[in-house]
TORKOL-4160 file (C-alpha; in steps of 0.2 Angstrom, whole numbers, padded with zeros to 4 digits, m for minus):
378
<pt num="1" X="m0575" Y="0728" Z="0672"/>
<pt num="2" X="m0567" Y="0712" Z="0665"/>
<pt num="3" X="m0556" Y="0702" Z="0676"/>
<pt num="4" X="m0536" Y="0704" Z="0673"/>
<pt num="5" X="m0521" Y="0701" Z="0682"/>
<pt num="6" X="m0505" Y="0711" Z="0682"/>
<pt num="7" X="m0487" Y="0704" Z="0685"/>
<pt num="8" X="m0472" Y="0714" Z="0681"/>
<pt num="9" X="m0450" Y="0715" Z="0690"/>
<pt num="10" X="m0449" Y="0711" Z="0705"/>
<pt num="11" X="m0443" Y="0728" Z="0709"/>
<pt num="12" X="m0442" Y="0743" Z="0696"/>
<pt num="13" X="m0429" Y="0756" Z="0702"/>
<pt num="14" X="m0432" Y="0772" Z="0692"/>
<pt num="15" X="m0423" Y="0789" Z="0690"/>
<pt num="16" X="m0409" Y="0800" Z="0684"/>
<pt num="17" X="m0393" Y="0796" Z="0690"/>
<pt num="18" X="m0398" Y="0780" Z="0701"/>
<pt num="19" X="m0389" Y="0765" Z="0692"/>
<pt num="20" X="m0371" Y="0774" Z="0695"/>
<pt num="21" X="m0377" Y="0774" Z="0715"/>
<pt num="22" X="m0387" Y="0759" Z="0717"/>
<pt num="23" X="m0382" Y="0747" Z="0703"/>
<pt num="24" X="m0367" Y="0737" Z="0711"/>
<pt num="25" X="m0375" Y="0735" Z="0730"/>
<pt num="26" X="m0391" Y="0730" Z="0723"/>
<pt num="27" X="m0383" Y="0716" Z="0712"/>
<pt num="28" X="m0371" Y="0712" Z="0724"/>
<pt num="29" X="m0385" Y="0707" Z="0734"/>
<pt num="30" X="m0391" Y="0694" Z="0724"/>
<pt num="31" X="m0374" Y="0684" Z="0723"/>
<pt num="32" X="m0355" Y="0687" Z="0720"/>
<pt num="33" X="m0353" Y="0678" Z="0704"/>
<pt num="34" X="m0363" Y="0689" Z="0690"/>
<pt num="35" X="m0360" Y="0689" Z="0672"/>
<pt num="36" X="m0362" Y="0704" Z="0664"/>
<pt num="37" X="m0370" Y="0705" Z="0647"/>
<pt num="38" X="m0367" Y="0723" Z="0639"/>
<pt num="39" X="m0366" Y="0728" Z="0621"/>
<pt num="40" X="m0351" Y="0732" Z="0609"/>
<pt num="41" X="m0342" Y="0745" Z="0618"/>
<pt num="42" X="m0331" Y="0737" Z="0634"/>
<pt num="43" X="m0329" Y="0757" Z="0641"/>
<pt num="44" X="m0348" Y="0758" Z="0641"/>
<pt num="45" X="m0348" Y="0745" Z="0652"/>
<pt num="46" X="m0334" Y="0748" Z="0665"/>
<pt num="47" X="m0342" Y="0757" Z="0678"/>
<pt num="48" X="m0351" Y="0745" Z="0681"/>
<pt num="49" X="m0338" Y="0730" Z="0682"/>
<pt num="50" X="m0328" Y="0743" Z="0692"/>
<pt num="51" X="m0341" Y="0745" Z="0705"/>
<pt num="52" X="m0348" Y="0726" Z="0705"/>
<pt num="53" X="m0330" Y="0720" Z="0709"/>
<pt num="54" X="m0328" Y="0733" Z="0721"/>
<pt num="55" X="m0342" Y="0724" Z="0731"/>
<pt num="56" X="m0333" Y="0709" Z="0730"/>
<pt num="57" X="m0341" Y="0701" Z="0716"/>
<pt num="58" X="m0333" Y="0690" Z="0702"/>
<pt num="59" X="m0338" Y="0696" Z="0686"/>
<pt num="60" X="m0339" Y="0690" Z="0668"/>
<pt num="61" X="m0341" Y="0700" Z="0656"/>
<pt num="62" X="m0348" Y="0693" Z="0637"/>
<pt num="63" X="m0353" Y="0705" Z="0622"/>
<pt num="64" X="m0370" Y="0705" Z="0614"/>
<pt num="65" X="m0366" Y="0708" Z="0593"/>
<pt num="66" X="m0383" Y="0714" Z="0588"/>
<pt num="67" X="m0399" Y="0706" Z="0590"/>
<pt num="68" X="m0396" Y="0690" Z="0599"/>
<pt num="69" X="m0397" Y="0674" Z="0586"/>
<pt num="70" X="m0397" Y="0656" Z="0593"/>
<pt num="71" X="m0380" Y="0652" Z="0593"/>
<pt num="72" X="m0375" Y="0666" Z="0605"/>
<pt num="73" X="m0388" Y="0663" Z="0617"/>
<pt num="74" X="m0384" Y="0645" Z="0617"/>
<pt num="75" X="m0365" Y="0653" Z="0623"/>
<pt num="76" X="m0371" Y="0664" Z="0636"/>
<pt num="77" X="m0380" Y="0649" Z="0643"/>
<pt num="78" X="m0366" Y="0642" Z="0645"/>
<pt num="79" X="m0358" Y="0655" Z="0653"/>
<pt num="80" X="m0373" Y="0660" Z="0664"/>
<pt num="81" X="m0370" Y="0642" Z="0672"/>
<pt num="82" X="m0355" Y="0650" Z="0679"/>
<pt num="83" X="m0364" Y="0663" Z="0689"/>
<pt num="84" X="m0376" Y="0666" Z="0703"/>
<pt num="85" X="m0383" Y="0682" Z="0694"/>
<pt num="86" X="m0384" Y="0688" Z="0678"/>
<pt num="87" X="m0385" Y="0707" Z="0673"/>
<pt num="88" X="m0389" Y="0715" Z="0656"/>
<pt num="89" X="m0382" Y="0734" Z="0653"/>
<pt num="90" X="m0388" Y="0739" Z="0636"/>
<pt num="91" X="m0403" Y="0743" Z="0623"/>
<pt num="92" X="m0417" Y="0728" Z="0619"/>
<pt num="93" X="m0407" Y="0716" Z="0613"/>
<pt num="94" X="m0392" Y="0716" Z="0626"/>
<pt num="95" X="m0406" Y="0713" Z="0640"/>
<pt num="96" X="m0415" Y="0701" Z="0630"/>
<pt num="97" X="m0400" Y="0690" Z="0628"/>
<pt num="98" X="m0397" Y="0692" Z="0645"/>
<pt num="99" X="m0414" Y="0687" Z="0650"/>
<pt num="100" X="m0412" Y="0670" Z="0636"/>
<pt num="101" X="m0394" Y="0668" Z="0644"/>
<pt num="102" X="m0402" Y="0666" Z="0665"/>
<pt num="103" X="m0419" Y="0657" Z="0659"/>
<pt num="104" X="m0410" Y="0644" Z="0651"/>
<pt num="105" X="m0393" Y="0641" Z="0662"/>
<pt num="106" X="m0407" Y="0631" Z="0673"/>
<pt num="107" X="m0414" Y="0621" Z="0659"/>
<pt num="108" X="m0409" Y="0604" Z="0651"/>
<pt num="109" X="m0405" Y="0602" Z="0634"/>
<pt num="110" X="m0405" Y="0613" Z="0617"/>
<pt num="111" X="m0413" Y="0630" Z="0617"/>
<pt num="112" X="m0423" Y="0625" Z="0604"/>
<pt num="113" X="m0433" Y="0612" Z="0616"/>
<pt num="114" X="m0440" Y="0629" Z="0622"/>
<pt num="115" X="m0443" Y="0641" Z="0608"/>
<pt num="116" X="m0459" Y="0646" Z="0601"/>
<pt num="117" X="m0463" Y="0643" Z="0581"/>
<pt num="118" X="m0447" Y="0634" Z="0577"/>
<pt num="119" X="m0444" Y="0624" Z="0591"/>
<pt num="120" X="m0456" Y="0613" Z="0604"/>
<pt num="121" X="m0463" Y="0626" Z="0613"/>
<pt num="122" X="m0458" Y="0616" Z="0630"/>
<pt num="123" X="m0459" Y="0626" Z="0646"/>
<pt num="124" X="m0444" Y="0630" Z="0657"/>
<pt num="125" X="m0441" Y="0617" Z="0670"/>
<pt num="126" X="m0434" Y="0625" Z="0683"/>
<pt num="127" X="m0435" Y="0645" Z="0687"/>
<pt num="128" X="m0421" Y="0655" Z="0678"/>
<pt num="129" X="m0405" Y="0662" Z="0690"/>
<pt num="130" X="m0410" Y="0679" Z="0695"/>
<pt num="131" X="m0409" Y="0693" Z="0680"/>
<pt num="132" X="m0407" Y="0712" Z="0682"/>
<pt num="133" X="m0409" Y="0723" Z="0667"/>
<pt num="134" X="m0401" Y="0740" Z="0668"/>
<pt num="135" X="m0406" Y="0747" Z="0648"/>
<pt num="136" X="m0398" Y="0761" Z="0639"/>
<pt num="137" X="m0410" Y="0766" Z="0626"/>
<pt num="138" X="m0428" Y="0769" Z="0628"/>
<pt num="139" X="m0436" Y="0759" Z="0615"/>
<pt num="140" X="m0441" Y="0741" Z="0618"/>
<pt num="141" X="m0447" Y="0740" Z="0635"/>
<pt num="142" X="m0438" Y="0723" Z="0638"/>
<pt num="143" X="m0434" Y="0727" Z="0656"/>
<pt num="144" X="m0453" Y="0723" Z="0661"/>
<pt num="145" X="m0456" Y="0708" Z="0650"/>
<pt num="146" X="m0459" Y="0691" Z="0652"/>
<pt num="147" X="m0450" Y="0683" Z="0634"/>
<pt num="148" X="m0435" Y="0687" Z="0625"/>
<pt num="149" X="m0435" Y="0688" Z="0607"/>
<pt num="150" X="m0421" Y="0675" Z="0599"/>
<pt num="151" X="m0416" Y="0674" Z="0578"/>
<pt num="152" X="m0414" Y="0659" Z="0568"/>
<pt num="153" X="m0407" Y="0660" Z="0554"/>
<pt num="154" X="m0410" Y="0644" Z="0546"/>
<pt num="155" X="m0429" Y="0648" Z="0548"/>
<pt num="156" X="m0427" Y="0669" Z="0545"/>
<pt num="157" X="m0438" Y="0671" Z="0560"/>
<pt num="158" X="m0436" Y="0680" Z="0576"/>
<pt num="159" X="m0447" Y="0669" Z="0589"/>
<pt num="160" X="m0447" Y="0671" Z="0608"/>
<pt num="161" X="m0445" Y="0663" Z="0623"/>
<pt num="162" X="m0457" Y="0665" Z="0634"/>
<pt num="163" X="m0460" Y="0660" Z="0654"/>
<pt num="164" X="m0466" Y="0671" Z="0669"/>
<pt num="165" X="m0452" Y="0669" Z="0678"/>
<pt num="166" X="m0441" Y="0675" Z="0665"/>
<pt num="167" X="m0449" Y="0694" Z="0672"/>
<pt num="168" X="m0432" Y="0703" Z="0678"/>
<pt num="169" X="m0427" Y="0703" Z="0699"/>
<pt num="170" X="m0424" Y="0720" Z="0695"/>
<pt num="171" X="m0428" Y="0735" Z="0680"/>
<pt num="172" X="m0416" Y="0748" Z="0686"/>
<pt num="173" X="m0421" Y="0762" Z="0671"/>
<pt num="174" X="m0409" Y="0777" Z="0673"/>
<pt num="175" X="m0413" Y="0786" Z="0658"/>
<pt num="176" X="m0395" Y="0798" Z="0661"/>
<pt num="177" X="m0387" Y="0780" Z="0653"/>
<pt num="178" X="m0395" Y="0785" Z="0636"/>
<pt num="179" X="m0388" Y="0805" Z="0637"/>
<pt num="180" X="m0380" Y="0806" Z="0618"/>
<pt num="181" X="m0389" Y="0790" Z="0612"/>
<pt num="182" X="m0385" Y="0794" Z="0592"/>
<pt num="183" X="m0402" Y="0802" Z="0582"/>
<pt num="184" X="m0406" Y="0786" Z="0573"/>
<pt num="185" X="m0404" Y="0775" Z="0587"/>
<pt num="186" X="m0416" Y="0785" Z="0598"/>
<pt num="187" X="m0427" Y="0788" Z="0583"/>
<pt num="188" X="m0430" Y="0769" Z="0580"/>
<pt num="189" X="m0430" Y="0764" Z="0598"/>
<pt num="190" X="m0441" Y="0780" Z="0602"/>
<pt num="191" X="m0455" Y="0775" Z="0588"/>
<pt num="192" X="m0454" Y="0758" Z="0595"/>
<pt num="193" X="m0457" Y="0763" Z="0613"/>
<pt num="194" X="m0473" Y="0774" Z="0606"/>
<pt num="195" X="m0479" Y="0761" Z="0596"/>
<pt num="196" X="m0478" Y="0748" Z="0613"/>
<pt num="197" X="m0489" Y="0759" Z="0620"/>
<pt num="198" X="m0501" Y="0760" Z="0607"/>
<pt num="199" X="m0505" Y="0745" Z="0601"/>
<pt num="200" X="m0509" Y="0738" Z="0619"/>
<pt num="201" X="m0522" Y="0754" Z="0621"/>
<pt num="202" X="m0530" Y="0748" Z="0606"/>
<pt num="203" X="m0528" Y="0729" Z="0606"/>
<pt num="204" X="m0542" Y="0715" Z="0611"/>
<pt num="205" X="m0534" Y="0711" Z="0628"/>
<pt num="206" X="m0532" Y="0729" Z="0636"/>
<pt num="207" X="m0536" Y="0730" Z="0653"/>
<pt num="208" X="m0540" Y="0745" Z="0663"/>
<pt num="209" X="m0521" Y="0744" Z="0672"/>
<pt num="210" X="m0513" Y="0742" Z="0656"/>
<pt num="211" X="m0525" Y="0755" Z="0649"/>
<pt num="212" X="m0519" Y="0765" Z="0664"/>
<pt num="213" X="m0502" Y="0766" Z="0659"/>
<pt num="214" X="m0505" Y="0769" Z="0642"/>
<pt num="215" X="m0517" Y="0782" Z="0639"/>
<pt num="216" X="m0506" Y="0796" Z="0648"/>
<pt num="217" X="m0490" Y="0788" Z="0639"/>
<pt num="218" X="m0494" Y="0790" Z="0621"/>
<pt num="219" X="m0496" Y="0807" Z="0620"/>
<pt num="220" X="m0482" Y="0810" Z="0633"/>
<pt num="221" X="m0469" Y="0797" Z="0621"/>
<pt num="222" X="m0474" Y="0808" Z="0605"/>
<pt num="223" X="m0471" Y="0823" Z="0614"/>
<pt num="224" X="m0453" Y="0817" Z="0620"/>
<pt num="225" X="m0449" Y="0812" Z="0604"/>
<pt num="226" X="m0451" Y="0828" Z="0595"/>
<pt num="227" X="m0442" Y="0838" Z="0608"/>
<pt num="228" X="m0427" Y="0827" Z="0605"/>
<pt num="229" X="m0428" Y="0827" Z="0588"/>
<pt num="230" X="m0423" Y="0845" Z="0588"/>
<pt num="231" X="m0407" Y="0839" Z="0601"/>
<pt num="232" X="m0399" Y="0833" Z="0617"/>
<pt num="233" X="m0415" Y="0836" Z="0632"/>
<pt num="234" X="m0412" Y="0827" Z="0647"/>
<pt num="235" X="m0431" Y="0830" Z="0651"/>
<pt num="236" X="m0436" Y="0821" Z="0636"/>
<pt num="237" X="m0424" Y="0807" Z="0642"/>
<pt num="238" X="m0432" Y="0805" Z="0658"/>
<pt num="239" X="m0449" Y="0805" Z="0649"/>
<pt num="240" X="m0445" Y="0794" Z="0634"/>
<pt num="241" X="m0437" Y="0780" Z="0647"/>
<pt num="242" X="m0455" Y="0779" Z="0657"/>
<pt num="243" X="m0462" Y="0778" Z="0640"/>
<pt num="244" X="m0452" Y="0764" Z="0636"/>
<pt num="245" X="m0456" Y="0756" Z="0655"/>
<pt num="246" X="m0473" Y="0757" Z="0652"/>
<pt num="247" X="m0475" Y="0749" Z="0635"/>
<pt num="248" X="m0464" Y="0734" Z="0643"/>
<pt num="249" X="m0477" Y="0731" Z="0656"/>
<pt num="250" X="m0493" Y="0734" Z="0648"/>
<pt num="251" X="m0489" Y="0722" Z="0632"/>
<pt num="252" X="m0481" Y="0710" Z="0644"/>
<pt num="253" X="m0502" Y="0709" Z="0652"/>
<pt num="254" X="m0512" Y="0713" Z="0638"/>
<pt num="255" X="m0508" Y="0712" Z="0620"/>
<pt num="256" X="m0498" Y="0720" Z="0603"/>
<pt num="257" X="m0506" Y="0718" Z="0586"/>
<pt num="258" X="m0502" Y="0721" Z="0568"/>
<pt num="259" X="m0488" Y="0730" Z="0570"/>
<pt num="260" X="m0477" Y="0718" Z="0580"/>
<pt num="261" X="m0487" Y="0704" Z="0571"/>
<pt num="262" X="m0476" Y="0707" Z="0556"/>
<pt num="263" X="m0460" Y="0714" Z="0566"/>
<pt num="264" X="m0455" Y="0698" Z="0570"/>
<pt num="265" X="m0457" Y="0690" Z="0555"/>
<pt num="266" X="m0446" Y="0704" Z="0544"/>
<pt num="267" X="m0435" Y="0705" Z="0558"/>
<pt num="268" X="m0429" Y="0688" Z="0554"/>
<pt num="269" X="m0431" Y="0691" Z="0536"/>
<pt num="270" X="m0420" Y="0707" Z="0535"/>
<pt num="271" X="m0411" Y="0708" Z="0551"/>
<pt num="272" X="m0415" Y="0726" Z="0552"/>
<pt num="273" X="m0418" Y="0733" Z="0570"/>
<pt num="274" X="m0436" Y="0729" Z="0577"/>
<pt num="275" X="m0439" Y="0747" Z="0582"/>
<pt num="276" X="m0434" Y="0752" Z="0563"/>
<pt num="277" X="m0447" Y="0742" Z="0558"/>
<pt num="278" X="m0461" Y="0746" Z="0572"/>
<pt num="279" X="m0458" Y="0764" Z="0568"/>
<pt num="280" X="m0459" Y="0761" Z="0548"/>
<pt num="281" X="m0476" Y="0751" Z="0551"/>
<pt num="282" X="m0486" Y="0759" Z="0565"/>
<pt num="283" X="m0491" Y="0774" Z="0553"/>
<pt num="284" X="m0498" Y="0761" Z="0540"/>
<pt num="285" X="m0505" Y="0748" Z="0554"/>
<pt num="286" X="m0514" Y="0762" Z="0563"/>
<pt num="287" X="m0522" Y="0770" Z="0545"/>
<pt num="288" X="m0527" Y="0751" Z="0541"/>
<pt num="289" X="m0536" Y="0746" Z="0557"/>
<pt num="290" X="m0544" Y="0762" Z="0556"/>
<pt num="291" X="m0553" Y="0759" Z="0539"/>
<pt num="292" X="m0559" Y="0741" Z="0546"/>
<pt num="293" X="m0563" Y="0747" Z="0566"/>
<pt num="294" X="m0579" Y="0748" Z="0573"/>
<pt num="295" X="m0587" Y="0755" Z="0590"/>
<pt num="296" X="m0573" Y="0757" Z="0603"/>
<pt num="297" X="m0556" Y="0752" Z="0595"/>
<pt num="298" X="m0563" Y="0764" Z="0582"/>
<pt num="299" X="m0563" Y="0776" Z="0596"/>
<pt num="300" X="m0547" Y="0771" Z="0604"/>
<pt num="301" X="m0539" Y="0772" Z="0586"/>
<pt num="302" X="m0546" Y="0790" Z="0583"/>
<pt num="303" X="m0540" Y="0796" Z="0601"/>
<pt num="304" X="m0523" Y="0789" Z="0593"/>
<pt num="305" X="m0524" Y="0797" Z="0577"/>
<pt num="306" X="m0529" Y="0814" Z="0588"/>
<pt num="307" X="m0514" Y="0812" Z="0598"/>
<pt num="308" X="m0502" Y="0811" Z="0584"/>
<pt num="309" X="m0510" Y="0826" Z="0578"/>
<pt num="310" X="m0508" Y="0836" Z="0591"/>
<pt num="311" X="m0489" Y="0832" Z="0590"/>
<pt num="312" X="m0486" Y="0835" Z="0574"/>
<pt num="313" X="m0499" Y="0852" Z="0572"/>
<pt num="314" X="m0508" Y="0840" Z="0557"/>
<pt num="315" X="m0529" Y="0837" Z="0559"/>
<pt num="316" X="m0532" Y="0819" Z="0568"/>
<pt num="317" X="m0538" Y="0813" Z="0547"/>
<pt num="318" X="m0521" Y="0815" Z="0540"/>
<pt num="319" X="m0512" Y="0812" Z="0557"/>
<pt num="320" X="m0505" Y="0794" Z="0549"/>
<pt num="321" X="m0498" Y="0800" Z="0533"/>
<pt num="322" X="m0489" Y="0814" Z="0544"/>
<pt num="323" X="m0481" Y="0804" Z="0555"/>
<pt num="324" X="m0475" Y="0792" Z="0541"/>
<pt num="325" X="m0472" Y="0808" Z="0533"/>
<pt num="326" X="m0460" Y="0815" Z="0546"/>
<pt num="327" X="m0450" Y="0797" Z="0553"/>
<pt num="328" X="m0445" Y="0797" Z="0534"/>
<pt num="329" X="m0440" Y="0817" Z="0532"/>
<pt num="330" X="m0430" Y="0810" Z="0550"/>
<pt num="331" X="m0419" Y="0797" Z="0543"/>
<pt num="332" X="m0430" Y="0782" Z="0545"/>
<pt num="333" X="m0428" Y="0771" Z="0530"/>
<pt num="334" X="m0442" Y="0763" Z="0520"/>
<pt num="335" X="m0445" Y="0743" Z="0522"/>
<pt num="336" X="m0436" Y="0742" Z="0506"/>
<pt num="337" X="m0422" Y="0751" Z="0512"/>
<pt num="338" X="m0421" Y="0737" Z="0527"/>
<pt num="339" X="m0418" Y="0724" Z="0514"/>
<pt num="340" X="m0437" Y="0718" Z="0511"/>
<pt num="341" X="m0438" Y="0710" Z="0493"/>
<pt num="342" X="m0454" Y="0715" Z="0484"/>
<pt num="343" X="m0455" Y="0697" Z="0482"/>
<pt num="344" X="m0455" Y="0693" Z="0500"/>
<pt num="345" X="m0470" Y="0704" Z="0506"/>
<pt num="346" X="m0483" Y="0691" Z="0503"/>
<pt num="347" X="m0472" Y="0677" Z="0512"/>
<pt num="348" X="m0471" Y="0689" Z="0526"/>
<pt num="349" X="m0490" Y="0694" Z="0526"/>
<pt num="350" X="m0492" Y="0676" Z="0526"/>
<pt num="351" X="m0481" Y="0671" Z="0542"/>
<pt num="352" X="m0487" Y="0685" Z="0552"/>
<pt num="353" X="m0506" Y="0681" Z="0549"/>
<pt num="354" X="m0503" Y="0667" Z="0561"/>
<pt num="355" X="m0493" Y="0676" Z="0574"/>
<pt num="356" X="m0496" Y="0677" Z="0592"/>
<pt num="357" X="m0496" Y="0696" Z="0592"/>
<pt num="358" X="m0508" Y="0696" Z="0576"/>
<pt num="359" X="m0524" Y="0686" Z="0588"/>
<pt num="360" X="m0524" Y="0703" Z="0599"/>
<pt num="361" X="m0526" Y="0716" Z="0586"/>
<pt num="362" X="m0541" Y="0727" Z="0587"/>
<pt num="363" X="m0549" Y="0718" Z="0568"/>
<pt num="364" X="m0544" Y="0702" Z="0560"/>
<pt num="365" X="m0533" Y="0705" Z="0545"/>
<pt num="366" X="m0528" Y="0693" Z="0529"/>
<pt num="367" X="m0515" Y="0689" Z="0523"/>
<pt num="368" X="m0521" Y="0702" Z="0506"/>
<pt num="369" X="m0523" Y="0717" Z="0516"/>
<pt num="370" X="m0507" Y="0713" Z="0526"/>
<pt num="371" X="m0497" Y="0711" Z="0509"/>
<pt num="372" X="m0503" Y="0729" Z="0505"/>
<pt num="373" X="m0498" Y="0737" Z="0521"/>
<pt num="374" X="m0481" Y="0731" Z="0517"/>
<pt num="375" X="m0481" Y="0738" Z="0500"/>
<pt num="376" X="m0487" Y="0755" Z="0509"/>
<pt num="377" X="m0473" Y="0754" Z="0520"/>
<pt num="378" X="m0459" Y="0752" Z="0506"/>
């Protein structure tokens, strides 16, 4: 067995119904000046303020637009160094703004003094303020990581952040706060949360606790995702939300691969939602790997390719196509359609060669064969 470690929140608090009971008393806890970082919609966010200053507490309230760019994680910084805790209601992005917002309202200097890719890469010089991550879709897992993912646009990247301590106080996952999530919402965070389970199964770095977490979770994410592609099941909530928890911990202690290898990279270049893009390129990174795999990520990858079968009543050998034949029949748009150029695909293959997530992939890719995964994906 090879030695690993494992680090994950300081506390996880999971279940229907929790965060209205628990949310407030638990944060209150951890200091009475919290800035609360939701997403576009104030009302989806009252409850919370309500029950916060109902302890006592002194909030502010700011408002991620999107997916957090420079410029607004250098403002809630700023306004994190008001507070004595920050609090993150709302999909990926919210918490990782959040998350970017506590780590460095202890640091000296620019953000970019910190970033990875575009910036120098330093380390944090003191530990963030205490962060709690309460999500509202199940997709990106970012309520058990250890980074948070940050665009600049002057260099059409998306680049992380990335510290130990940056792992959340608190992951309170209450999968009722997702009840209604719009279809394409939950079918791009959902793909996303499937393929954060997958690629860490199959990756170089797996270890038998993230491999623990993931074996039981693809099959149980794919499953979920069906049910709620014909409606509203609260039951697939609950089980697409431990999906999601999952993926978050194990890619935070082994690995990702091709898939997220060129995420980042288009995510910057289009500004189309990561788990868009994760669920438009898991098909073609998992049908790619499998042509190039040998011995047991061959045999990781074929368990994969039998579990996407079984969801979608297609043999394990044409399991790929079907899933990338379904996402598309479900609303999920091509690369093109996400505003990639035909003209930017080698750039793109080229930038992600070199990516972090790209050095635990289960082969090693070029730039060439990346460049025609794209084209596949269009």
């Amino acid at each position: 067995m090879p030695p690993f470690g494992f680090a994950g929140p300081a506390e996880i608090v999971f279940g229907r119904g929790r965060a209205a009971a628990e949310a407030a008393p638990r944060i209150a806890a951890l200091g009475a000046r919290v800035l609360l970082v939701r997403g576009r919609s104030p009302a989806r966010a009252a409850w919370l303020r309500e029950a916060l200053e109902g302890q006592g507490c002194a909030v502010e309230e700011i408002a991620g637009e999107g997916e957090p760019e420079l410029a607004a994680v250098t403002a809630a910084a700023e306004a994190a160094r008001r507070a004595e805790v920050v609090v993150s209601l709302g999909g990926g992005a919210v918490i990782d703004l959040g998350k970017a917002a506590a780590a460095l309202a202890t640091a000296d200097g620019p953000p970019l003094r910190y970033l990875e890719v575009v910036g120098e890469g330093r380390p944090l010089p003191a530990a963030p303020l205490p962060f709690v991550a309460i999500p509202t879709t199940a997709g990106a897992g970012a309520e058990a990581t250890r980074n948070a993912v940050i665009g600049v646009p002057e260099h059409r990247r998306k680049v992380s952040l990335r510290d130990a301590r940056m792992l959340p106080r608190m992951a309170l996952v209450d999968p009722a706060l997702a009840d209604g999530c719009p279809w394409e919402v939950t079918l791009a965070s959902g793909l996303d949360a499937v393929t954060q389970v997958i690629e860490p199964w199959i990756c170089t770095r797996a270890t038998p606790f993230t491999d623990a977490l993931c074996a039981p979770a693809i099959p149980r994410g794919l499953a979920a995702l069906m049910r709620l592609s014909q409606g509203e099941d609260p039951g697939a909530r609950d089980e697409i939300a431990w999906v999601a928890l999952c993926g978050g911990l194990a890619l935070a202690n082994s690995g990702l691969g091709v898939v997220h290898g060129l995420a980042g990279v288009l995510g910057g270049m289009t500004g189309a939602a990561h788990g868009a893009i994760c669920g438009r390129l898991l098909p073609h990174g998992l049908a790619l790997n499998a042509s190039r795999a040998q011995g047991e990520p061959a045999r990781r990858i074929a368990r994969v390719q039998a579990w996407i079968g079984e969801a979608l009543d297609a043999p394990p050998e044409a399991a790929c196509a079907e899933l990338d034949r379904w996402s598309r029949a479900q609303g999920l748009p091509g690369l093109d359609g996400m505003g990639l150029r035909a003209q930017d695909r080698r750039p793109a293959a080229e930038a992600a060669a070199a990516s972090s997530s790209m050095k635990a992939n289960p082969v090693a890719l070029d730039a060439a064969e990346l460049e025609g995964m794209l084209a596949a994906a269009a």
